[in-house]
Structure formats: structure tokens, C-alpha cells
MDTraj code that builds the backbone (N, CA, C; nanometers):
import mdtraj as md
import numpy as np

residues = "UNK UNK UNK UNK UNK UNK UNK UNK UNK UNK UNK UNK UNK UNK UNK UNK UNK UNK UNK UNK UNK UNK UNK UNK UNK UNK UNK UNK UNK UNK UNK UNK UNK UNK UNK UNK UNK UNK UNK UNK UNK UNK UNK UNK UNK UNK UNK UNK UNK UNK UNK UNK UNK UNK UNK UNK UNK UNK UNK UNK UNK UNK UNK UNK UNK UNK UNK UNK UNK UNK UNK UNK UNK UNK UNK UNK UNK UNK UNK UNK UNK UNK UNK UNK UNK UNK UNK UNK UNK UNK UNK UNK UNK UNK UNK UNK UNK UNK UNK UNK UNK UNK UNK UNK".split()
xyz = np.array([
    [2.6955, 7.7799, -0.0631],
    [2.5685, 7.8131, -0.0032],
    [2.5141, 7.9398, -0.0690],
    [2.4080, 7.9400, -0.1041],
    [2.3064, 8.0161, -0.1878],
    [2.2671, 8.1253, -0.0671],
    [2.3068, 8.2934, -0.0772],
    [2.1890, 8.3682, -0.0144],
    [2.1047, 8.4162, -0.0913],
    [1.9742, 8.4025, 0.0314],
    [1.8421, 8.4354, -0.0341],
    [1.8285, 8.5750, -0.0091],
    [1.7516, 8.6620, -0.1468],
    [1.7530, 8.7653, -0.1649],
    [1.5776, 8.7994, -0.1135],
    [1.5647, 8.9370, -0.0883],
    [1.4742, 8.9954, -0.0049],
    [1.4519, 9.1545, -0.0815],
    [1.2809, 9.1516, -0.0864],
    [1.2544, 9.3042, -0.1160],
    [1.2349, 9.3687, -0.0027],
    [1.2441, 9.5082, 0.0042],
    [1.1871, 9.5885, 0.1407],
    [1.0971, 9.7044, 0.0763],
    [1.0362, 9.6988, 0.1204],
    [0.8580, 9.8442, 0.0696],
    [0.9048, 9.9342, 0.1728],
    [0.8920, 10.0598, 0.2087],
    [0.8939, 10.1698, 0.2901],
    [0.6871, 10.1821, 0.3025],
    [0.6276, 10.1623, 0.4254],
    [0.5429, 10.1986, 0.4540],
    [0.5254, 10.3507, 0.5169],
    [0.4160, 10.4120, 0.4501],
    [0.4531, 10.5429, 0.4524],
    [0.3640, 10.6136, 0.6279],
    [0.4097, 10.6668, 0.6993],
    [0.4020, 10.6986, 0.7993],
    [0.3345, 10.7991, 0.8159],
    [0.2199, 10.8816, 0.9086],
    [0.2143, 11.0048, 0.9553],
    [0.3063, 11.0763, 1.0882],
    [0.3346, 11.1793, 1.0895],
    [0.4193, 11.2214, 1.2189],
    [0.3301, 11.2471, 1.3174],
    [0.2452, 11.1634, 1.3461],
    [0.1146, 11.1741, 1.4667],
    [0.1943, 11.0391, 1.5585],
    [0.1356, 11.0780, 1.6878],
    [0.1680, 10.9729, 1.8198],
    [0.0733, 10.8586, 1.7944],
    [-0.0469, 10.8370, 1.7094],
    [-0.1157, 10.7297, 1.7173],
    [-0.2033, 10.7682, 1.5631],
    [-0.1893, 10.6092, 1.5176],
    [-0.2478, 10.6147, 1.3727],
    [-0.2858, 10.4283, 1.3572],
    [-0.3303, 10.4139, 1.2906],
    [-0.4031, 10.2825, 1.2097],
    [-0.3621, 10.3027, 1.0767],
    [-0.3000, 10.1860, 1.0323],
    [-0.2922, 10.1736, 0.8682],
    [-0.3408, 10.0596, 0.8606],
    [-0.4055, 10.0460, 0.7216],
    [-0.4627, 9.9497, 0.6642],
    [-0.3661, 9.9250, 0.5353],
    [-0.3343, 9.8298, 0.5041],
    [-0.2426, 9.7761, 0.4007],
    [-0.1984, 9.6455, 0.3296],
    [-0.1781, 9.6090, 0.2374],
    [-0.1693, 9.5074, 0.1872],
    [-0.0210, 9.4345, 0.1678],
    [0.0398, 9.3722, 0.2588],
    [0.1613, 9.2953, 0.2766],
    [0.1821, 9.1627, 0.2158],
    [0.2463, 9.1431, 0.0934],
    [0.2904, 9.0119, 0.0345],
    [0.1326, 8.9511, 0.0195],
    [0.0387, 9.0073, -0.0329],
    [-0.1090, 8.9793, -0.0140],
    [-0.1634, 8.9385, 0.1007],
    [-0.1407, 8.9923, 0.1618],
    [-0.2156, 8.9667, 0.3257],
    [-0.2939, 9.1426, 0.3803],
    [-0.4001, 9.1227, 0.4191],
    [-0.4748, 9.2442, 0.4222],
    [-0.4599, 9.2551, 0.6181],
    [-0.4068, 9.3430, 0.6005],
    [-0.3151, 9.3929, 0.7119],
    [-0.3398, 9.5160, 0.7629],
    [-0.3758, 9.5061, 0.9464],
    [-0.4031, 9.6745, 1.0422],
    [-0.2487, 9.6426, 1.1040],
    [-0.2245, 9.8099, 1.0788],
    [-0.1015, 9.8051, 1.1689],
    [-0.1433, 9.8995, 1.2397],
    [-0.1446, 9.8836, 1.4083],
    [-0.1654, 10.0110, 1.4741],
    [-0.0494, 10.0986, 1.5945],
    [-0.0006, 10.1632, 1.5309],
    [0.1072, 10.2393, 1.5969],
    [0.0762, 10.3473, 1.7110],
    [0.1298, 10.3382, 1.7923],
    [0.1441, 10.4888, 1.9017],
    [0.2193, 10.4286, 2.0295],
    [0.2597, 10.5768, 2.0455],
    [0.3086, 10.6174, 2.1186],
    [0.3008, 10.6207, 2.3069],
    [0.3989, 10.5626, 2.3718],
    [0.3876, 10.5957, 2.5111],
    [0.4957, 10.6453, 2.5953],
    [0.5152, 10.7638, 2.6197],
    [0.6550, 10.8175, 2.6538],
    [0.7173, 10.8639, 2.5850],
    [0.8307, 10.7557, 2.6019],
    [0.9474, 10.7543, 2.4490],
    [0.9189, 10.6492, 2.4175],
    [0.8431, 10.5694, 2.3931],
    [0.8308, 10.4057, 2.3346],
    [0.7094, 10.4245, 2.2334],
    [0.7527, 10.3789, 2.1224],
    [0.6867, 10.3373, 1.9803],
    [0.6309, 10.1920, 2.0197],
    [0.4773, 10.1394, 2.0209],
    [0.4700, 10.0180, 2.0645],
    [0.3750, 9.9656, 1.8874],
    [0.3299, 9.8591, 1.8394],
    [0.3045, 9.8185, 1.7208],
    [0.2198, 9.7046, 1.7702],
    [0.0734, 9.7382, 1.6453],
    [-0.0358, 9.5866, 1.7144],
    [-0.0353, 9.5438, 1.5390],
    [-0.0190, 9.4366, 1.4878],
    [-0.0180, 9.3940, 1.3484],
    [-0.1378, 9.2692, 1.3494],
    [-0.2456, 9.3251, 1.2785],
    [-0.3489, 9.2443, 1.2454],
    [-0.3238, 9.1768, 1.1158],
    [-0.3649, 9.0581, 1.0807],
    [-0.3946, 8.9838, 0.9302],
    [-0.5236, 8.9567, 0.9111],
    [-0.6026, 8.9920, 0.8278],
    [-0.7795, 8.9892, 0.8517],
    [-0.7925, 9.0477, 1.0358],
    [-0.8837, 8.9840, 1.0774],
    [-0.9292, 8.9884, 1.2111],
    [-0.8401, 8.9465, 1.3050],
    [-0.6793, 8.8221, 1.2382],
    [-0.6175, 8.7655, 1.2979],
    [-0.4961, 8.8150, 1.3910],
    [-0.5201, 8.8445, 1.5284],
    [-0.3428, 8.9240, 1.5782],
    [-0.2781, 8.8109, 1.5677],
    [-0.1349, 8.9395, 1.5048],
    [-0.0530, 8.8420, 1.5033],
    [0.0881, 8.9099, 1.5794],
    [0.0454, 9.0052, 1.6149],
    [0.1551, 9.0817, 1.7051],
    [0.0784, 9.2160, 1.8022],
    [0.0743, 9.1890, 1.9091],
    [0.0175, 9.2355, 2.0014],
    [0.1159, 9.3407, 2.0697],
    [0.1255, 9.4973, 2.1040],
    [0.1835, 9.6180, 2.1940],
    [0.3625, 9.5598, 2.1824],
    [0.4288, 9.5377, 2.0637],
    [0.5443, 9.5480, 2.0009],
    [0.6331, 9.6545, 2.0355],
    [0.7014, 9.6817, 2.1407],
    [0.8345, 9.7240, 2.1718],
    [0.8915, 9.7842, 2.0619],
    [0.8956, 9.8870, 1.9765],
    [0.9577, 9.8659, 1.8174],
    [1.0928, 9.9807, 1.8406],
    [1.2317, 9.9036, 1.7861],
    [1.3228, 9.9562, 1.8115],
    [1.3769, 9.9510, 1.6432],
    [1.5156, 10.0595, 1.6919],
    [1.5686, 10.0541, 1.5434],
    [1.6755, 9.9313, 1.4787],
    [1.6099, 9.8284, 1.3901],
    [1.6768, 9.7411, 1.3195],
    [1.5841, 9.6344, 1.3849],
    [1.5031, 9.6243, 1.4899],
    [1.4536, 9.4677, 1.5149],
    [1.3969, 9.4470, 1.4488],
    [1.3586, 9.3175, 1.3789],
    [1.2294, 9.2855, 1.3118],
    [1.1316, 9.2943, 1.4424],
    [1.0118, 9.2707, 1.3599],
    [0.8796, 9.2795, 1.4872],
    [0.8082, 9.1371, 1.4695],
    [0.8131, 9.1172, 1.3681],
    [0.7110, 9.0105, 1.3954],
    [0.8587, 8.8597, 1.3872],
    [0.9184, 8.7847, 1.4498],
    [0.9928, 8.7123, 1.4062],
    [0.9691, 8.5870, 1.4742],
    [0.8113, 8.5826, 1.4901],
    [0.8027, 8.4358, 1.5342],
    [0.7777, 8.3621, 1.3846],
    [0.8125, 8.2774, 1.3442],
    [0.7267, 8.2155, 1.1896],
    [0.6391, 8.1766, 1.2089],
    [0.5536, 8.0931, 1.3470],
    [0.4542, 8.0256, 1.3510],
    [0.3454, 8.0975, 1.3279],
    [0.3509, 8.2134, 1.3589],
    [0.2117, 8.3380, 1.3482],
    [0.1589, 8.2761, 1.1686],
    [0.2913, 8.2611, 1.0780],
    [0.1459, 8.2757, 0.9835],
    [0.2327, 8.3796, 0.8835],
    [0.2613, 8.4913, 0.9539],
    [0.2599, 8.6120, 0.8700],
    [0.3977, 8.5959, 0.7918],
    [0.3721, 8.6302, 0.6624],
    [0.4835, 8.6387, 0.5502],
    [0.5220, 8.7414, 0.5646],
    [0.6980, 8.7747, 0.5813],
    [0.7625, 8.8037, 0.5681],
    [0.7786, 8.9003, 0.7297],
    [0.7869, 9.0270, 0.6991],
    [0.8582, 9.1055, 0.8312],
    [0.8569, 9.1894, 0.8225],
    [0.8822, 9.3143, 0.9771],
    [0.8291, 9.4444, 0.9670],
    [0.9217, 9.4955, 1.1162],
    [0.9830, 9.6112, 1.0321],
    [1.0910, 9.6642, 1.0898],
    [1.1268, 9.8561, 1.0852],
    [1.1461, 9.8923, 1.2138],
    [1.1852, 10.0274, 1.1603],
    [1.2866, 10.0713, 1.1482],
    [1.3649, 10.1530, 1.1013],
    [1.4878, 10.1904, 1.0387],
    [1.5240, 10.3707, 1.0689],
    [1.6435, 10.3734, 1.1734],
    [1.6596, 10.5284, 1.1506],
    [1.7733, 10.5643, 1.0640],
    [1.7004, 10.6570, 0.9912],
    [1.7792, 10.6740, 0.8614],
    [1.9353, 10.7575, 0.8995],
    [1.9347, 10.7735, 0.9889],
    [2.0265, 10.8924, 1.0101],
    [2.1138, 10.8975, 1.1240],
    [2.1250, 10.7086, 1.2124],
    [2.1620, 10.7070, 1.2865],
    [2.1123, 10.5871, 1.3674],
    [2.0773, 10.5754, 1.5011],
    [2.0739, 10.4170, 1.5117],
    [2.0148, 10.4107, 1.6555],
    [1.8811, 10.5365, 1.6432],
    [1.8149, 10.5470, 1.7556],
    [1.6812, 10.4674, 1.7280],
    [1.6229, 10.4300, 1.8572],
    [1.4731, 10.4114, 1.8802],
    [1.3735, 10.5078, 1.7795],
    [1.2166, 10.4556, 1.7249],
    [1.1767, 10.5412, 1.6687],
    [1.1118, 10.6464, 1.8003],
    [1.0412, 10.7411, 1.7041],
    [1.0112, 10.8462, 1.7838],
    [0.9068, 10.8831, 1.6676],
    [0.7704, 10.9121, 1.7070],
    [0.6457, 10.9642, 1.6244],
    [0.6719, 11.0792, 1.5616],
    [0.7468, 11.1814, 1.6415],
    [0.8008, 11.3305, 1.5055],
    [0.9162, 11.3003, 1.4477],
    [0.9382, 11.1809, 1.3867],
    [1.0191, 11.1632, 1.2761],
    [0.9646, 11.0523, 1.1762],
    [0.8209, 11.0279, 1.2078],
    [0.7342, 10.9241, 1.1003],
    [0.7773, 10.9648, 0.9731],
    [0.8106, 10.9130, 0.8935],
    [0.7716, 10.9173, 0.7789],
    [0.9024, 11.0153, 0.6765],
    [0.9873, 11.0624, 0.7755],
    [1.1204, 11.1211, 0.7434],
    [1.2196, 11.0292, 0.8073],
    [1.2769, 11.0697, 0.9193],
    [1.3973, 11.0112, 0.9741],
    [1.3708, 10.8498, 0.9932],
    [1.2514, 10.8374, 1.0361],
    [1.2593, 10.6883, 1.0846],
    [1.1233, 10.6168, 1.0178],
    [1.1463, 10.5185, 0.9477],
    [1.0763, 10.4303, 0.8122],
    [1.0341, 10.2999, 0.8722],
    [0.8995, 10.2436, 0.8354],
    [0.8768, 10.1196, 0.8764],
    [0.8806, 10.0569, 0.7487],
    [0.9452, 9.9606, 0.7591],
    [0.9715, 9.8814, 0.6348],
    [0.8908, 9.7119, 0.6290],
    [0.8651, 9.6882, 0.5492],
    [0.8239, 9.6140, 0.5133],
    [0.9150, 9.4436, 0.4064],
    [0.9729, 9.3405, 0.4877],
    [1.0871, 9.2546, 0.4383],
    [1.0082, 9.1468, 0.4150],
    [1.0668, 9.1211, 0.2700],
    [0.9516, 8.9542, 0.2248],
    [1.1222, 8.8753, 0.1462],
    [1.1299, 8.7816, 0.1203],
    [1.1816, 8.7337, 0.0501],
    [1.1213, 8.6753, -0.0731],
    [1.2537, 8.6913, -0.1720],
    [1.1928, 8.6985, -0.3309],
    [1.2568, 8.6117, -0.3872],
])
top = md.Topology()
chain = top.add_chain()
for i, resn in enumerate(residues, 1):
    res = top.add_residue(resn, chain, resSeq=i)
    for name in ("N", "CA", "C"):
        top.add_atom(name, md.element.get_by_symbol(name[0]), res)
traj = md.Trajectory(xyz[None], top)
């Protein structure tokens, strides 16, 4: 049995509680909108005009988007670099990375 191999992009983060990125995923023109409530990191992932992931729970190692039917290629996940907590907005873009998983 053949495993299939996978790239990962590091999407680059601000250390703000609430931000909008605009970005281009496996060619798909993509809003990701992040913030903060409490201690909870929540994630809205647009494709054009299309949601495809609506107030996302985002923890460390889940993928986020892992329905396939949405549409959206590939996957989007955050990662703490330094340990194996929940994200947290004052560690955007240092301790804790949203990554970006396509297969290649």
C-alpha cells in the first residue's frame, strides 16, 4: 500500500484577537476569519462568496475543515509549536501556526 504524500504552507498570522485574511489555497481564493472568545480561537473559511466552514472550534492538531463534501481542497489546521495546547491569539504567528495541508 502506497502512502500519499502532502505539502503544508504556514499561513502567516497577526497576534491580534480578530483578523481577516484573504489568501490563495491550492488555487482557491479564500477569507479566513479568525478571533477570539475567551480562551477559544473560533475560524469562518470562505471560498469565493462560498462558506465552507462556519465559527470552527480550532484546537491544536484538528483539521478544520474535514468534511470532503464542502468542495474545499485540501485542509487547515493549527499547530503548537512548543507543546500541545489550544491556540491562543498572543501566540499568532510564533508559538502557534495555521497551516495549510493539500496533497501532492
Amino acid at each position: 500500500m502506497q502512502q500519499q504524500a502532502f505539502q503544508i504552507y504556514v499561513i502567516d498570522l497577526q497576534a491580534v484577537p480578530a483578523q481577516t485574511l484573504r489568501v490563495s489555497l491550492g488555487a482557491q481564493n479564500c477569507r479566513i476569519n479568525l478571533f477570539q472568545k475567551g480562551a477559544d480561537v473560533f475560524l469562518d473559511l470562505y471560498v469565493g462568496n462560498t462558506p465552507i466552514v462556519l465559527g470552527r472550534l480550532c484546537h491544536d492538531r484538528v483539521t478544520l475543515t474535514p468534511e470532503q463534501y464542502t468542495g474545499f481542497v485540501g485542509d487547515l489546521f493549527f499547530k503548537d509549536t512548543v507543546g500541545a495546547s489550544d491556540p491562543d491569539y498572543t501566540g499568532f504567528g510564533t508559538r502557534f501556526t495555521l497551516n495549510y495541508m493539500v496533497a501532492v
